[in-house]
MIGULUM-811770 format. One line per 3 residues: number of its first residue (from 1); their letters; for each residue x, y, z of N, C-alpha, C, O. Coordinates in nm, 3 decimals. Atoms other than C-alpha are relative to their C-alpha. Example, Ala and Ser with C-alpha at 12.3 -4.5 7.8 and 13.67 -1.06 7.14 Angstrom:
2
1) AS) 0.089 -0.119 0.000 1.230 -0.450 0.780 0.090 0.120 0.000 0.194 0.118 0.066 ~ -0.082 -0.119 -0.006 1.367 -0.106 0.714 -0.077 0.109 0.073 -0.026 0.220 0.090
REM end
This chain:
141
1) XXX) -0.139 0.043 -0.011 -8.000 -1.464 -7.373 0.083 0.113 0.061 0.077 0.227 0.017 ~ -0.051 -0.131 -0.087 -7.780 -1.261 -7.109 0.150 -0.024 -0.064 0.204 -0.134 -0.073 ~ -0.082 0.025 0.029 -7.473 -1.138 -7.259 0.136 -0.024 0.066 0.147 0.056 0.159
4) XXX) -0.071 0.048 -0.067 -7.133 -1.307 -7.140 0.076 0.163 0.102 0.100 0.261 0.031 ~ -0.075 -0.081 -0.037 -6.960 -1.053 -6.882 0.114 0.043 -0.029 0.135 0.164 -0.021 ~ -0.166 -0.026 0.053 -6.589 -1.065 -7.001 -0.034 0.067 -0.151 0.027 0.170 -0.181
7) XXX) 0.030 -0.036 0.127 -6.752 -1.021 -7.379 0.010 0.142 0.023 0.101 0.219 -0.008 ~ 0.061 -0.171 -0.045 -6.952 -0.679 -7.229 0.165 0.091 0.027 0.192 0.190 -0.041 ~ -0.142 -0.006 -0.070 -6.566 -0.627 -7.042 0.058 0.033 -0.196 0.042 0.138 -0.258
10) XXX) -0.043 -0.016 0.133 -6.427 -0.651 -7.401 -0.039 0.108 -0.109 0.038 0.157 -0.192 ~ 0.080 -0.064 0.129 -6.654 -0.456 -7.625 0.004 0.165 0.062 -0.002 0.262 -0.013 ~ -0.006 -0.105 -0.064 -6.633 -0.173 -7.330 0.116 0.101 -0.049 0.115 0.220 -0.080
13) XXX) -0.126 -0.053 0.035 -6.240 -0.165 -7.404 -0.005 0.054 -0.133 0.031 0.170 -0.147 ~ 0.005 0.023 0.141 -6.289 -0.200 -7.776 -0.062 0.166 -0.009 0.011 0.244 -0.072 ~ 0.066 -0.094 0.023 -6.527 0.109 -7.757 0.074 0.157 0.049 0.068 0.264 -0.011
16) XXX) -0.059 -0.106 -0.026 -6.309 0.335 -7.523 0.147 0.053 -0.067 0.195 0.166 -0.071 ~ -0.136 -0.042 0.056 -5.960 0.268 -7.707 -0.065 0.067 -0.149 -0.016 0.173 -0.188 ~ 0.049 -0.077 0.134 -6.159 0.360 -8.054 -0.035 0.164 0.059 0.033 0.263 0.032
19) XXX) -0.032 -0.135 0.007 -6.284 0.659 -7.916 0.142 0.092 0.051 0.170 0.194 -0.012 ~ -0.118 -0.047 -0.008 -5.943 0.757 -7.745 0.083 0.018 -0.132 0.155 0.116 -0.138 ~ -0.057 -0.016 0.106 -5.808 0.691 -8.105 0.134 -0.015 0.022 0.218 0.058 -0.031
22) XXX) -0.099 0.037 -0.010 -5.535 0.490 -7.950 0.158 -0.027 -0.077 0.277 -0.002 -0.057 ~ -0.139 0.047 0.058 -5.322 0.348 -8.181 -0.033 0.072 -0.166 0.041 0.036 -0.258 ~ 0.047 -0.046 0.153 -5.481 0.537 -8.520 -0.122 -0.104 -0.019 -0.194 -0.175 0.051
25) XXX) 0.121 0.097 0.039 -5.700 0.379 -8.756 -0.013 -0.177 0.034 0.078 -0.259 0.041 ~ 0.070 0.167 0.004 -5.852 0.025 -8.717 0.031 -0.047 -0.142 0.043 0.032 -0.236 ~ -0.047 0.039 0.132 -5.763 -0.195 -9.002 -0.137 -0.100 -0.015 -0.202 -0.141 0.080
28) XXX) 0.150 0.079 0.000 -6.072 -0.399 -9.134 0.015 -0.155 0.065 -0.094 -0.207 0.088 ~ -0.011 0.100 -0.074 -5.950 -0.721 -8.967 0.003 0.012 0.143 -0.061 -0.070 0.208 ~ 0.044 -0.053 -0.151 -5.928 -0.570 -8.619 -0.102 0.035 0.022 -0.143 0.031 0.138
31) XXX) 0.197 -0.035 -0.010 -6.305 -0.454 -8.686 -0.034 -0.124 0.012 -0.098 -0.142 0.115 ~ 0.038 0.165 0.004 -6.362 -0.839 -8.742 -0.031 -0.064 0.105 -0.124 -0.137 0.142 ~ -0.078 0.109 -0.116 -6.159 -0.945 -8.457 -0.096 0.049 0.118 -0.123 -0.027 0.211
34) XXX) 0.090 -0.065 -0.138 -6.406 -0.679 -8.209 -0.140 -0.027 -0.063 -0.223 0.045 -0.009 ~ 0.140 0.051 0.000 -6.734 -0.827 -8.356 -0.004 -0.157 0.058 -0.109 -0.203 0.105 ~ 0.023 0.104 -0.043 -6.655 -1.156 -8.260 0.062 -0.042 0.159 0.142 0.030 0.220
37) XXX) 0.014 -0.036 -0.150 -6.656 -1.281 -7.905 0.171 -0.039 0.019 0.227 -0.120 -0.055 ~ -0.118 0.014 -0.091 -6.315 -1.283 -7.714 0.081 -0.201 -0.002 0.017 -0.297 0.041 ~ 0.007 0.144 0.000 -6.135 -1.635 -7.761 0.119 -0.002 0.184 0.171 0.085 0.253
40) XXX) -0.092 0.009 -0.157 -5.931 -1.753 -7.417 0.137 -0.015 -0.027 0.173 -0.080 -0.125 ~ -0.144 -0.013 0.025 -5.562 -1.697 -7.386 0.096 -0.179 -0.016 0.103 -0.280 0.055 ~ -0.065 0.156 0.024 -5.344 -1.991 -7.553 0.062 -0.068 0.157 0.111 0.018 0.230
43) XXX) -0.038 0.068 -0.067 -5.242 -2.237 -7.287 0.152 -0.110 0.015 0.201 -0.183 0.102 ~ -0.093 0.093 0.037 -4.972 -2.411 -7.410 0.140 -0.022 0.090 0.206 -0.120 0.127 ~ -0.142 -0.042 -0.107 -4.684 -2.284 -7.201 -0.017 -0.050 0.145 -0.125 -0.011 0.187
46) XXX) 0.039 0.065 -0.123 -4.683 -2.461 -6.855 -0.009 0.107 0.101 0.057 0.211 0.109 ~ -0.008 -0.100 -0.129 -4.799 -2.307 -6.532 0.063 0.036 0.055 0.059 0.138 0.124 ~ -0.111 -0.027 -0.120 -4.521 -2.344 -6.378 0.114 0.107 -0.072 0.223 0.134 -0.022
49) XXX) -0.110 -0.069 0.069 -4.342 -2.124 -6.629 -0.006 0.147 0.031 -0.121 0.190 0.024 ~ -0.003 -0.126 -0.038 -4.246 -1.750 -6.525 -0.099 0.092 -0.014 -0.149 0.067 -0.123 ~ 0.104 -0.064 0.046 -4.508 -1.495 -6.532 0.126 0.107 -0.149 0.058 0.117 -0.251
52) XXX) -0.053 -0.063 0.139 -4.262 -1.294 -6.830 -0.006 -0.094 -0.050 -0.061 -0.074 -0.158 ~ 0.003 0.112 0.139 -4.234 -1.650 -7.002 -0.136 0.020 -0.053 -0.163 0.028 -0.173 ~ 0.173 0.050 0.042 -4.632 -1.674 -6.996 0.000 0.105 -0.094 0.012 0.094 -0.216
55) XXX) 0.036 -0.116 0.135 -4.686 -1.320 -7.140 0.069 0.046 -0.127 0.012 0.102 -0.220 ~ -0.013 0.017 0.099 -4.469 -1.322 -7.358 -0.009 -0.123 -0.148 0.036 -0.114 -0.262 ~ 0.060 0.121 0.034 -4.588 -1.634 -7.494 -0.135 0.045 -0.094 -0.155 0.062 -0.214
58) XXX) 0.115 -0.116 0.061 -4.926 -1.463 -7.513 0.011 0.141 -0.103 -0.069 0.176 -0.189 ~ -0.035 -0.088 0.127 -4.772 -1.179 -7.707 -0.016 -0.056 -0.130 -0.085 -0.016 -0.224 ~ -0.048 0.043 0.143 -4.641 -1.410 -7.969 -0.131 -0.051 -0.022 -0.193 0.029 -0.092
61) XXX) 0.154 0.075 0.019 -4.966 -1.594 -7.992 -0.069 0.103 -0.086 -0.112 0.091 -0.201 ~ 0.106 -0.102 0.056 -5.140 -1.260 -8.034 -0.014 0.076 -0.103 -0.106 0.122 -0.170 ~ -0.006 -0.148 0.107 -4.979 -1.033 -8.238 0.087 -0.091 -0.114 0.078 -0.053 -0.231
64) XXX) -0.013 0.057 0.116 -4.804 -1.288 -8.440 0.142 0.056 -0.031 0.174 0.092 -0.145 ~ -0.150 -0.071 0.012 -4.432 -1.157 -8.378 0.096 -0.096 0.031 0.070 -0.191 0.104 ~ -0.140 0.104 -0.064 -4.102 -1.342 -8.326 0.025 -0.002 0.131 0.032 0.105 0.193
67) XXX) -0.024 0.020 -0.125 -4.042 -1.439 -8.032 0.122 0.098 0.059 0.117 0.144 0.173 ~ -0.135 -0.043 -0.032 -3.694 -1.277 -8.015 0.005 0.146 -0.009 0.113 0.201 0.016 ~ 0.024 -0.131 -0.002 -3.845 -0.909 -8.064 -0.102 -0.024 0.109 -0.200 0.049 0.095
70) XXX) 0.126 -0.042 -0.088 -4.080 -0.969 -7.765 0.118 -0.031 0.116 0.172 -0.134 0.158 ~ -0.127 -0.010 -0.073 -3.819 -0.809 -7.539 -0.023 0.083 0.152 -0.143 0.111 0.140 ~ 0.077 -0.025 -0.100 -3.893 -0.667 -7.203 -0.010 0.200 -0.043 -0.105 0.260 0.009
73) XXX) 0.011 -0.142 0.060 -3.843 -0.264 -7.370 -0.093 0.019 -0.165 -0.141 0.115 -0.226 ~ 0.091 0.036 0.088 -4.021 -0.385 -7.639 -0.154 0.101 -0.005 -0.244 0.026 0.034 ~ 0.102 -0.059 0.030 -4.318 -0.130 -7.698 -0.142 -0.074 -0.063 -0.125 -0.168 -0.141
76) XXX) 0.128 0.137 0.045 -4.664 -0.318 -7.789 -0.042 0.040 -0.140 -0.064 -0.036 -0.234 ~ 0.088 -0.007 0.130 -4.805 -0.088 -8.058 0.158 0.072 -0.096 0.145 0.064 -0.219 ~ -0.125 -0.066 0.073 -4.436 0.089 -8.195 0.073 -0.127 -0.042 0.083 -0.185 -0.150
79) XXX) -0.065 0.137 0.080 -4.242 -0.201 -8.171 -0.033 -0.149 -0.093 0.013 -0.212 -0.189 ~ 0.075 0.161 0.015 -4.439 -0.516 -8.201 -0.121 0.048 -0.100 -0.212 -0.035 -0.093 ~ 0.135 -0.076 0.103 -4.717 -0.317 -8.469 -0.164 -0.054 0.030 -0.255 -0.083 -0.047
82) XXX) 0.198 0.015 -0.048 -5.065 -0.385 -8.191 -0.056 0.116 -0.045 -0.009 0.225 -0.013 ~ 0.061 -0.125 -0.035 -5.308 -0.161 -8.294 -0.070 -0.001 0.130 -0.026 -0.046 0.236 ~ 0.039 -0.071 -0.149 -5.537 -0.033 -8.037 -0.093 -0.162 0.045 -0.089 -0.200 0.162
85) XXX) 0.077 0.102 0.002 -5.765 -0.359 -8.074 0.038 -0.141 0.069 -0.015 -0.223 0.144 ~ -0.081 0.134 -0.048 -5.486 -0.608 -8.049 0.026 0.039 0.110 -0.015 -0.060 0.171 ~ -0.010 -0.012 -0.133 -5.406 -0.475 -7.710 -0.075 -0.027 0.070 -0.035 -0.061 0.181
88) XXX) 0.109 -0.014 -0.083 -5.732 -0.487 -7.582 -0.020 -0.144 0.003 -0.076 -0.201 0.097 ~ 0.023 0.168 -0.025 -5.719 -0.872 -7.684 0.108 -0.048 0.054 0.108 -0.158 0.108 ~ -0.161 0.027 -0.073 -5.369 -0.886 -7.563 -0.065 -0.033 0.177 -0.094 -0.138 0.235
91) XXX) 0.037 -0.006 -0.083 -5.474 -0.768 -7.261 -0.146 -0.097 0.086 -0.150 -0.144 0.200 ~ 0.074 0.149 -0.018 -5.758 -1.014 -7.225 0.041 -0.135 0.029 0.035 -0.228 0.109 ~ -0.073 0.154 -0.023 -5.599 -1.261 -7.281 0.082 -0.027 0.143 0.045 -0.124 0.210
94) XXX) -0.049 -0.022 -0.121 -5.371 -1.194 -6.974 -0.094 0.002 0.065 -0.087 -0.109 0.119 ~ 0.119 0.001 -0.092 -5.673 -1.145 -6.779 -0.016 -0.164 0.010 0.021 -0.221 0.113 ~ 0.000 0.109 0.000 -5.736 -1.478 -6.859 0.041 -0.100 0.033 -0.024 -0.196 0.072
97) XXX) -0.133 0.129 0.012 -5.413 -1.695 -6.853 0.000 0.044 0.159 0.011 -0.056 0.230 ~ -0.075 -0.014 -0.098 -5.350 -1.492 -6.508 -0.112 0.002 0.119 -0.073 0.020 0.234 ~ 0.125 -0.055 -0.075 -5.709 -1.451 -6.338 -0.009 0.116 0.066 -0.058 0.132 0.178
100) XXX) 0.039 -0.135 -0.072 -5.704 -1.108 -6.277 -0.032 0.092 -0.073 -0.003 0.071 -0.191 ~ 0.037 -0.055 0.095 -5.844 -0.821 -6.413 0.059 0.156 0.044 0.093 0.213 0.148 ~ -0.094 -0.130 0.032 -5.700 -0.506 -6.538 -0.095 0.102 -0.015 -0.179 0.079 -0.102
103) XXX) 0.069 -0.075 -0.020 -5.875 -0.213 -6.467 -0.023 0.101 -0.094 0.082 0.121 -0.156 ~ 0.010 -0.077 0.085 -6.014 0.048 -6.690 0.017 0.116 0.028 -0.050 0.183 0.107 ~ -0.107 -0.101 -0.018 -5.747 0.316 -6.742 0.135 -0.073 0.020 0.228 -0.031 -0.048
106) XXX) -0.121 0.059 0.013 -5.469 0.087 -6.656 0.088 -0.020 -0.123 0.211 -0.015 -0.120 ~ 0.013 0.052 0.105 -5.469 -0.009 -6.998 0.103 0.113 -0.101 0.185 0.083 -0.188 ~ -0.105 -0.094 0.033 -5.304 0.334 -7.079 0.157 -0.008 0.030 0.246 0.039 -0.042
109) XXX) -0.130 0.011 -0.033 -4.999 0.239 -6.885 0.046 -0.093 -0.058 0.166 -0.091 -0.027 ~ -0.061 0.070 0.003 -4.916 -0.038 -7.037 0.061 -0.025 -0.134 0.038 -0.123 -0.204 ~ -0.062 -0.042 0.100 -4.690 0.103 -7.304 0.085 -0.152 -0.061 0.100 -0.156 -0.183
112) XXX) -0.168 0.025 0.017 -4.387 -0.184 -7.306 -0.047 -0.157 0.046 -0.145 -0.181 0.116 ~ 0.004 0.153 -0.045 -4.366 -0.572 -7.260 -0.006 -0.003 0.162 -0.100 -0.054 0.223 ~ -0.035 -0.008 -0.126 -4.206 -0.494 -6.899 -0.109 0.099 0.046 -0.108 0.096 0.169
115) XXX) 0.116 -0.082 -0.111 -4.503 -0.247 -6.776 -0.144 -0.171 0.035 -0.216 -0.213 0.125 ~ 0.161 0.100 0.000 -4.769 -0.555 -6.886 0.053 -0.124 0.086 -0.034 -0.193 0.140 ~ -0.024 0.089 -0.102 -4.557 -0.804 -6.680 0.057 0.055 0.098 0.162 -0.002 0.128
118) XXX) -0.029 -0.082 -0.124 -4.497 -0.572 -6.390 -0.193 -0.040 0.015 -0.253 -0.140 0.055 ~ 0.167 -0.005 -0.036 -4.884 -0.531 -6.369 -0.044 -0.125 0.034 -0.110 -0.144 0.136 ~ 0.073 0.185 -0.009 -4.974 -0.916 -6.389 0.115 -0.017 0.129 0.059 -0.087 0.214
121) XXX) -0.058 0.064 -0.070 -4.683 -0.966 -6.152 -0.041 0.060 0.159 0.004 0.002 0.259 ~ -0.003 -0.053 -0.035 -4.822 -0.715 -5.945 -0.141 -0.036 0.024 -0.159 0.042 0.117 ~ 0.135 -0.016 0.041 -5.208 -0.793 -5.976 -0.029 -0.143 0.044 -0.147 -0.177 0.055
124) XXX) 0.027 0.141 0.028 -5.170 -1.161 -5.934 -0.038 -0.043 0.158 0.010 -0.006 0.265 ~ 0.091 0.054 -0.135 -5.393 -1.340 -5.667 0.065 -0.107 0.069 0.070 -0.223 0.027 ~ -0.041 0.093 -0.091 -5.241 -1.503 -5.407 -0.042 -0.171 0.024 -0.160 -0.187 0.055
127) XXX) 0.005 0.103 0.068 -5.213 -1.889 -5.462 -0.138 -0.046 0.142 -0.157 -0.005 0.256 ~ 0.144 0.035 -0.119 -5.562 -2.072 -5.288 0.065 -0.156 0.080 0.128 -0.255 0.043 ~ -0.049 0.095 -0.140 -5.499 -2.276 -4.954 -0.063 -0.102 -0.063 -0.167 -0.063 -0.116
130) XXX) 0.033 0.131 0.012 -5.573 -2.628 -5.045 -0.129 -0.018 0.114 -0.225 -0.085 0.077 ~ 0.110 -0.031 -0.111 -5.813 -2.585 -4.748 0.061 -0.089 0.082 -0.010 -0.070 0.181 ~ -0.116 0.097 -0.086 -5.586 -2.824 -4.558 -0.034 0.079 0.177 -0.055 -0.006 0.264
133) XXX) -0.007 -0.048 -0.084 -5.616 -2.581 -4.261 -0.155 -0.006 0.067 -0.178 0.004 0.187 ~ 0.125 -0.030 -0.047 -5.997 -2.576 -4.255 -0.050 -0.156 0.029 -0.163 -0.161 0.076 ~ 0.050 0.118 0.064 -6.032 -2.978 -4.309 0.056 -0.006 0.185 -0.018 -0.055 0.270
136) XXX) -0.042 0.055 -0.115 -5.809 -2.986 -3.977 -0.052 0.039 0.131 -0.029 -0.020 0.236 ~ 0.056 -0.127 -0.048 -5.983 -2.728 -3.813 -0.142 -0.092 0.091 -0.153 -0.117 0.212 ~ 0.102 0.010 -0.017 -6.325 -2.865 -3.831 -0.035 -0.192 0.001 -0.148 -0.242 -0.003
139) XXX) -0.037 0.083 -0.003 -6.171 -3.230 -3.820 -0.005 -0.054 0.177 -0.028 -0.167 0.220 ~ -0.039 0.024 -0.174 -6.113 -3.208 -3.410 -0.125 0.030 0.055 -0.132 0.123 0.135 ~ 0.129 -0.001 -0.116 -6.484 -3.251 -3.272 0.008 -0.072 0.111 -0.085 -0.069 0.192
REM end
């Protein structure tokens, strides 16, 4: 059985923010939360909704905070109380909801609500051509 890539991706983070000794100790439910596999970022919020609506959406989902403290100065592990774990699923999750992936070391910068939707807004893959152009293309024999 080959293990899932995003999991491996996960367990990588999980392993480098513990040894960095990111946010302090691990609490025994964040040990829990990094044995079991990665779940996919809630969906609920429509596509068409802002990339700050989405993630902060995903915040509240994640960390289980009011909506009305997930502010764009908002700090992830000071303000909002992620440890190092919940970020790393935070951050997943965004990977997820946004299809792109966040590079290892980035992960340091992204102190503040407004750094993690700068990055996604910044990171985000250019929308795919309907192929409309290629259909017309190869349409004229």
């Amino acid at each position: 059985m080959t293990e899932d890539p995003s999991r491996r991706r996960f367990l990588k983070r999980v392993t480098t923010a513990l040894a960095a000794g990111a946010s302090g100790a691990v609490s025994p439910k964040a040990a829990a939360r990094a044995r079991s596999a990665p779940q996919a970022a809630p969906q609920s919020k429509p596509k068409n909704a802002t990339v700050e609506d989405r993630v902060k959406h995903i915040i509240v989902e994640h960390l289980g905070v009011d909506e009305a403290k997930v502010v764009p100065k908002a700090r992830l592990a000071e303000d909002l109380g992620a440890d190092s774990l919940d970020v790393v699923e935070l951050l997943m999750a965004c990977e997820e909801a946004f299809d792109i992936e966040i590079e290892c070391g980035d992960e340091e910068k992204l102190r503040t609500v407004e750094d993690l939707v700068r990055y996604v807004q910044t990171h985000l893959k250019p929308p795919k051509d309907s192929g409309s152009k290629k259909s017309t293309a190869s349409s004229g024999r």
